[in-house]
C-alpha positions as CSV (number, residue, x, y, z in Angstrom):
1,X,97.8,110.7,84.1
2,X,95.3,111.7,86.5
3,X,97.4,114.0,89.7
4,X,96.5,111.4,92.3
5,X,97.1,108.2,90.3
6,X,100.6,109.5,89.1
7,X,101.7,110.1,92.5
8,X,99.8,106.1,93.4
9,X,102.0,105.1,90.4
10,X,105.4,106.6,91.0
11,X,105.7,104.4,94.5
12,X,103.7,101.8,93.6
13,X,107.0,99.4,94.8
14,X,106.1,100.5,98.4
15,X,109.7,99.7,99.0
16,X,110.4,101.7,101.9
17,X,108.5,103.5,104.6
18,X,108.2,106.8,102.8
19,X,106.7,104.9,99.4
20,X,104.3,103.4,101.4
21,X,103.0,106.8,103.5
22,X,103.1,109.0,99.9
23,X,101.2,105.6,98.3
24,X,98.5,105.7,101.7
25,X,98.0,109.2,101.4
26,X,97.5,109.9,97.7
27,X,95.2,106.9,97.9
28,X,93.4,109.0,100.8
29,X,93.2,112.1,98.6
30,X,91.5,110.0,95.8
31,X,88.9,108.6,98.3
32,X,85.3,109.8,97.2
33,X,86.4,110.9,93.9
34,X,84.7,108.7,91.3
35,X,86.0,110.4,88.0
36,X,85.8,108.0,85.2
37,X,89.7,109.3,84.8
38,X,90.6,108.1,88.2
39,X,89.0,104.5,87.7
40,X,90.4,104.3,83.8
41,X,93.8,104.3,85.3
42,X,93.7,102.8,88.1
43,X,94.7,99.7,87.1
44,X,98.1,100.9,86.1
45,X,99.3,101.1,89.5
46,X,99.3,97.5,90.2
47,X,102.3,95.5,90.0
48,X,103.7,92.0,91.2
49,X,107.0,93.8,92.4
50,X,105.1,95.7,95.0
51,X,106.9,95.0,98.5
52,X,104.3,95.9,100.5
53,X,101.3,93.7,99.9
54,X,98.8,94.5,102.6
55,X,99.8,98.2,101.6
56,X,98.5,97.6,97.8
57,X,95.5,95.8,99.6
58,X,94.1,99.2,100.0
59,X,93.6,100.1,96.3
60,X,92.0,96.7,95.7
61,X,89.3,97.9,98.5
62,X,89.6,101.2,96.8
63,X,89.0,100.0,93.4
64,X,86.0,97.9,94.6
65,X,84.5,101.1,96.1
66,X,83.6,101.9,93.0
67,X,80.0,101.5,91.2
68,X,80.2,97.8,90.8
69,X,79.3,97.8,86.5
70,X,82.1,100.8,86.3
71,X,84.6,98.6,88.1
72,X,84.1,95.6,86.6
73,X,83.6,97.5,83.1
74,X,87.6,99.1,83.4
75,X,88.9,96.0,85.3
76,X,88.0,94.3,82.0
77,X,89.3,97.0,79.9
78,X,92.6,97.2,81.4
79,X,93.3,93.2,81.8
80,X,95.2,92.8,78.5
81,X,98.0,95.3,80.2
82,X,97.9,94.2,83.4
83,X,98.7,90.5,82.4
84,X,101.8,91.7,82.0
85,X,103.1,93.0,84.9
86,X,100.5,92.8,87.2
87,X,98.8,89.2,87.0
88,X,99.2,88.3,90.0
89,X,97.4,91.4,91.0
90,X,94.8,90.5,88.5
91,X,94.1,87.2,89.5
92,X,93.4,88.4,93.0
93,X,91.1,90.7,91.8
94,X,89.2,88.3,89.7
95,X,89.2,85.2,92.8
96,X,87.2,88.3,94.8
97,X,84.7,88.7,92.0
98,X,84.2,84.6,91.4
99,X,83.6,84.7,95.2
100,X,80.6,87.3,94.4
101,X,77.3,85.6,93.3
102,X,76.3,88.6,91.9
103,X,79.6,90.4,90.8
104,X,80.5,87.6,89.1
105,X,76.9,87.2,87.1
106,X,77.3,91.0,86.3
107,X,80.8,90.5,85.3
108,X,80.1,87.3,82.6
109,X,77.6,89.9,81.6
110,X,79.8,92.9,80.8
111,X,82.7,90.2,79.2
112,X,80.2,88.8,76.7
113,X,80.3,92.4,75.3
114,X,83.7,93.1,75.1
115,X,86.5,92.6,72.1
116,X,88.4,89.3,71.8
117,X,91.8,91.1,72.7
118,X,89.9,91.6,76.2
119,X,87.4,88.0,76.0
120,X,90.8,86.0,74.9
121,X,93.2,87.6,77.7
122,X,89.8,87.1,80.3
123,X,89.6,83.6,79.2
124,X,93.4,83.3,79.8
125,X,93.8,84.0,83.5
126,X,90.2,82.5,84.5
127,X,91.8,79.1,83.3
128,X,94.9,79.9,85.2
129,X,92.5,80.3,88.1
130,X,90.6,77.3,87.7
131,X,94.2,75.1,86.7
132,X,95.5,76.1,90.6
133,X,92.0,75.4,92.3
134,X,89.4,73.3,90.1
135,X,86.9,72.7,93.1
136,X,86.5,75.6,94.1
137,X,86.5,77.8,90.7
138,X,85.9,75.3,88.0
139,X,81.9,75.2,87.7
140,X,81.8,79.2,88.6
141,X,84.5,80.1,85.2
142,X,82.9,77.5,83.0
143,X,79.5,79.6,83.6
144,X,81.5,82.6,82.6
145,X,83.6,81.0,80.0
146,X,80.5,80.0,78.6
147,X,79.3,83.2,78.0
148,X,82.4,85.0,76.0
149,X,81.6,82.3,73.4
């Protein structure tokens, strides 16, 4: 694992006041480095048992920093794994991109051309999304649920 995410990773719980400084600052010594490493294991440092919420905000900004077809590229990649123990995580994530005109046409885009582990576990949590909220969400997944077909 990638120095800087390892260190992200290990106190990813933020649950005291020393996690959450070594978690702001090895997110700090990350900032401006756009290694494909670093974004291909990002995603492993969510988790929905995080304490500190508006802490982990900061690698949702940070993960969005990145060249929008990269990001959405490994978000898409990593989704099957983070189902599992970071869905929560994921669904906040995805609710930001169906917010985004364009993110969201550019992500229906790079879905269509992914494997069905990755189409099937997308198609998943966008229903989830659209099941909790259908007026706002349910025209802007069926567009992009239209397109993993």
């Amino acid at each position: 694992m990638y120095p800087g995410i390892a260190q992200l990773y290990h106190n990813r719980l933020l649950r005291t006041e020393l996690e959450c400084e070594a978690f702001d600052l090895a997110l700090e010594g990350l900032a401006g480095d756009m290694e494909d490493a670093v974004i291909q294991q990002i995603f492993k440092v969510f988790d929905d048992d995080t304490e500190q919420e508006e802490v982990m905000f900061g690698l949702v900004h940070f993960v969005e920093s990145y060249q929008m077809e990269m990001y959405l590229t490994q978000l898409l990649e990593s989704l099957p794994d983070m189902l599992e123990n970071a869905r929560n995580w994921a669904i906040v994530l995805n609710r930001r991109i169906l917010e985004d005109d364009l993110c969201r046409r550019e992500y229906a885009d790079i879905a269509a051309g992914m494997t069905p582990r990755i189409k099937r576990s997308l198609a998943f949590l966008l229903e989830e999304i659209k099941e909790d909220n259908p007026r706002l969400y349910e025209r802007k997944i069926n567009a992009i649920l239209g397109q993993l077909q």
